[in-house]
KOLLOLUM-738707 format. One record per residue: x, y, z of N, C-alpha, C, O in turn; residue number from 1. Coordinates in steps of 0.1 Angstrom, whole numbers, plus 5000, padded with zeros to 4 digits. Example, Ala and Ser with C-alpha at 12.3 -4.5 7.8 and 13.67 -1.06 7.14 Angstrom:
# residues 2
    n.x    n.y    n.z   ca.x   ca.y   ca.z    c.x    c.y    c.z    o.x    o.y    o.z     k
   5132   4943   5078   5123   4955   5078   5132   4967   5078   5142   4967   5085     1
   5128   4978   5071   5137   4989   5071   5129   5000   5079   5134   5011   5080     2
END
This chain:
# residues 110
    n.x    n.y    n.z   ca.x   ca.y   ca.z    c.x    c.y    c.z    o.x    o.y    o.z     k
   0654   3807   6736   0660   3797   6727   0672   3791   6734   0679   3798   6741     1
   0675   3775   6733   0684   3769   6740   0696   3766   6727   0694   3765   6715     2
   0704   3764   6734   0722   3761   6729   0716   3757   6718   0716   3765   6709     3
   0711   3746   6716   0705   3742   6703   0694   3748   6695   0683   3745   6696     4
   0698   3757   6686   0690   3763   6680   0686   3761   6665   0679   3768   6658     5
   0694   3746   6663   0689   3741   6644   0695   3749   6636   0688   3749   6626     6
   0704   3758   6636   0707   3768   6627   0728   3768   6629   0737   3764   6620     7
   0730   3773   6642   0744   3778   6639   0749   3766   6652   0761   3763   6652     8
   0741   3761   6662   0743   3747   6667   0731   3738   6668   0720   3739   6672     9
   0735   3731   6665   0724   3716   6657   0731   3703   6665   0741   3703   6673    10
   0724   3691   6661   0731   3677   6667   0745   3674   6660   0755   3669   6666    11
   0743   3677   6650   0759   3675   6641   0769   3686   6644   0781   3683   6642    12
   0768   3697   6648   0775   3707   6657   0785   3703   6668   0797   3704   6669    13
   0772   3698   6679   0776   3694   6692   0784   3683   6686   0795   3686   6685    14
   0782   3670   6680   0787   3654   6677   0805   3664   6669   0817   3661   6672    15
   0802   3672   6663   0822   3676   6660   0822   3683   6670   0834   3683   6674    16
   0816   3689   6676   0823   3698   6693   0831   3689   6700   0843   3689   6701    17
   0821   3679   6705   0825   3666   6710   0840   3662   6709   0850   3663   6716    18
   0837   3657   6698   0852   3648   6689   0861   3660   6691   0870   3657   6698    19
   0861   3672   6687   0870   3680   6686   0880   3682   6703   0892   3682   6705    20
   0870   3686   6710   0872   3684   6724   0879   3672   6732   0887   3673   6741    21
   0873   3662   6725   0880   3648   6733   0892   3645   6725   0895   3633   6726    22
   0903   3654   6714   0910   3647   6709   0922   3648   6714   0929   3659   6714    23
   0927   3633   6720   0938   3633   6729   0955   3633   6719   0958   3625   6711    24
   0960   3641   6723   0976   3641   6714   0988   3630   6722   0998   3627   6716    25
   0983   3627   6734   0988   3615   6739   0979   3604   6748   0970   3608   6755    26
   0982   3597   6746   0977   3586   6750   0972   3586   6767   0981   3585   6775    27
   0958   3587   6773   0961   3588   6784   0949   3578   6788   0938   3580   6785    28
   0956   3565   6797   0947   3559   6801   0934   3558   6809   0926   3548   6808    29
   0933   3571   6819   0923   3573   6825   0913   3585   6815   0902   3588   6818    30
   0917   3588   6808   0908   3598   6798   0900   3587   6787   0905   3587   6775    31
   0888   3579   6790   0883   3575   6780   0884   3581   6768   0889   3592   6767    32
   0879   3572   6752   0879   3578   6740   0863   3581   6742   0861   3590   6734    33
   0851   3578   6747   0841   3583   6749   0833   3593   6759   0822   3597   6760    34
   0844   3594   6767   0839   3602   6779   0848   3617   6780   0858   3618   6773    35
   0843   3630   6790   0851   3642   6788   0853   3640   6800   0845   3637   6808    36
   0867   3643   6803   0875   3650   6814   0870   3665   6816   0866   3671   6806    37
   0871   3671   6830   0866   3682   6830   0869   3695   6825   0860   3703   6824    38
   0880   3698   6821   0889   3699   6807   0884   3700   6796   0882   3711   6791    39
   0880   3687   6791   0874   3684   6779   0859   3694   6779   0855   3702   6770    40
   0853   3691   6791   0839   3697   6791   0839   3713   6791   0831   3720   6784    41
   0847   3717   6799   0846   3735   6795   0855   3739   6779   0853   3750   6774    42
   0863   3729   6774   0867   3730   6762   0851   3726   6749   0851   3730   6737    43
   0845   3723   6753   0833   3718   6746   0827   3731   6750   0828   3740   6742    44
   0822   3734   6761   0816   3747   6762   0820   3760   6754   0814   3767   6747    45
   0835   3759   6758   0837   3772   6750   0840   3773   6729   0843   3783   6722    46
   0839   3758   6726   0838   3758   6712   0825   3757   6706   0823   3759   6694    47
   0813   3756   6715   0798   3758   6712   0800   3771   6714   0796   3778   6704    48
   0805   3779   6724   0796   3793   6724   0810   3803   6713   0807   3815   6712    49
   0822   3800   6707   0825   3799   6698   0814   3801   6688   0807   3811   6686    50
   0813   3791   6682   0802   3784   6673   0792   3797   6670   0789   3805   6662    51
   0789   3794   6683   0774   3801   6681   0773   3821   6682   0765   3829   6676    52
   0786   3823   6693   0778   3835   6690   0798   3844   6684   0796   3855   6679    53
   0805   3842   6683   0822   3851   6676   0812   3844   6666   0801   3848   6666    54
   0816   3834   6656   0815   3828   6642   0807   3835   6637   0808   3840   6625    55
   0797   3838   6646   0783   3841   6638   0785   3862   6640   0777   3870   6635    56
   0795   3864   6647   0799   3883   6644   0788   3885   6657   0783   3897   6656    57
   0784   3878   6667   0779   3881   6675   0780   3889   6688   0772   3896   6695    58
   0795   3886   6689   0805   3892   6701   0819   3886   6694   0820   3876   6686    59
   0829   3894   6698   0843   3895   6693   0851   3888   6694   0861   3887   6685    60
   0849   3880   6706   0861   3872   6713   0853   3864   6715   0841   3865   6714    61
   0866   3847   6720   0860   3838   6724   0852   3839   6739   0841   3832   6741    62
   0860   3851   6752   0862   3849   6763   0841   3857   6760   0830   3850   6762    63
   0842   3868   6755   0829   3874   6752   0818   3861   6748   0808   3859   6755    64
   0820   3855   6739   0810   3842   6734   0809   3835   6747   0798   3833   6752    65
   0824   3831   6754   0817   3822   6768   0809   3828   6779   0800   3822   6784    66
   0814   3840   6782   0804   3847   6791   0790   3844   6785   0783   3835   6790    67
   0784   3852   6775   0773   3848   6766   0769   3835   6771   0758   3833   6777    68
   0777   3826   6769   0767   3812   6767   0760   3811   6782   0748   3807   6783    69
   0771   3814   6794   0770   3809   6803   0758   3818   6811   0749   3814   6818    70
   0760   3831   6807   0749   3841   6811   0737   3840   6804   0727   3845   6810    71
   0735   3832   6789   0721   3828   6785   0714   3819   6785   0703   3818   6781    72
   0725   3807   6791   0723   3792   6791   0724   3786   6802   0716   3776   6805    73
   0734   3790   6811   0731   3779   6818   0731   3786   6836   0726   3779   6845    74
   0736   3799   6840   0731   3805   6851   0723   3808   6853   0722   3811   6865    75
   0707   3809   6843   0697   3813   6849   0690   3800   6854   0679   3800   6861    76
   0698   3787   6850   0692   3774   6857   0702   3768   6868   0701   3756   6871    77
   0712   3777   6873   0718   3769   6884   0713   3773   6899   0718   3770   6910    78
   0699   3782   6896   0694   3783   6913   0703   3786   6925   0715   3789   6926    79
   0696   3785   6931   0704   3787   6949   0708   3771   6955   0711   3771   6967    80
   0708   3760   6949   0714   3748   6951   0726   3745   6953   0732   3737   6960    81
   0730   3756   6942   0750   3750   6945   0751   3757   6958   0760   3749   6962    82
   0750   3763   6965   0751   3764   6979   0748   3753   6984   0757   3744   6983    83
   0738   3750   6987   0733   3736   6994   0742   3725   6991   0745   3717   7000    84
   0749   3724   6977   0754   3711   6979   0767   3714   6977   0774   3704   6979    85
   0772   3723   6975   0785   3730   6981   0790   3726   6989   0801   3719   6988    86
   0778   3732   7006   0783   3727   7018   0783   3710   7017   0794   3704   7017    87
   0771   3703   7017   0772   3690   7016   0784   3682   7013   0788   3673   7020    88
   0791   3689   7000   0807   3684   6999   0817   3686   7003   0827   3679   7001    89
   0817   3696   7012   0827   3704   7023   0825   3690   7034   0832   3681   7038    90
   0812   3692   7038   0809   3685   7051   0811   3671   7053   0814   3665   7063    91
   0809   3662   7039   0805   3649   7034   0812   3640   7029   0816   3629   7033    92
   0814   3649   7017   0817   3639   7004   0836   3639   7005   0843   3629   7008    93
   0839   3654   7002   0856   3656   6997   0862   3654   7018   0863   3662   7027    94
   0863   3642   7018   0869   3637   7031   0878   3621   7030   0875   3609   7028    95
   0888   3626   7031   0898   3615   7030   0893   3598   7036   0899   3588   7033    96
   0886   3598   7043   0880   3589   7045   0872   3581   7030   0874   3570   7023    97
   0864   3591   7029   0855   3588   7019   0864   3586   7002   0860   3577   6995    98
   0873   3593   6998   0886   3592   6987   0887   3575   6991   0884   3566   6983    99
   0891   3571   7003   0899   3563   7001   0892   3550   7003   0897   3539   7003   100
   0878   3551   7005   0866   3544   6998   0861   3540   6987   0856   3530   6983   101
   0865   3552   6982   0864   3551   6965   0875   3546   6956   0874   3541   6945   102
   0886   3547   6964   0897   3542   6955   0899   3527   6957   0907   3519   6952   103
   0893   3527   6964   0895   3512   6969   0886   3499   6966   0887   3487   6968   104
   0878   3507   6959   0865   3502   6954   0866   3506   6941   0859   3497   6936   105
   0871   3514   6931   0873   3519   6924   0868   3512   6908   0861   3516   6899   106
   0876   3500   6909   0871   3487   6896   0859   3479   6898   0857   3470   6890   107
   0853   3482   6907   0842   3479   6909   0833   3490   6907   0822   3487   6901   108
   0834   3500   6909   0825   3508   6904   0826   3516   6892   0817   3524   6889   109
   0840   3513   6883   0843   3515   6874   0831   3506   6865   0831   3505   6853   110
END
């Protein structure tokens, strides 16, 4: 059974996780009002598995719910890849070269 199980997380679940997660107490220009900071996104994680398995007397704690989610949801689909692309970003991507490519280009690919 996945995160979404129509019962204790549903589409209306995730849509107030969401909101709940993205709500900013100051104003921050690079933090869209539609998009999650990475922040925002493990804060979304950990109020779904909240949700789904403390709320519901499943496990005790929040820290217990997030292991849960992560151990029934989404580690058995992250493979032997994040190695592979691990290196790739060591070797590739996170190179000051390449940062200052992007930043330079930045509203344009905004």
């Amino acid at each position: 059974m996945g995160i979404i199980d129509g019962k204790t997380i549903n589409v209306s679940t995730i849509d107030r996780t969401f909101i709940a997660a993205n709500v900013e107490l100051e104003n921050q220009d690079e933090n869209p009002d539609n998009l999650l900071c990475r922040f925002e996104f493990i804060e979304l994680f950990l109020r779904l598995s909240d949700a789904k398995y403390r709320q519901t007397k499943l496990v005790k704690t929040v820290s217990e719910a997030f292991k849960k989610l992560l151990e029934d949801h989404i580690l058995p689909y992250h493979g032997t890849q994040k190695h592979l692309w691990q290196s790739w970003r060591d070797k590739y991507l996170w190179r000051t070269l390449i940062d200052e490519l992007l930043l330079a280009n930045k509203r344009s690919l905004e």
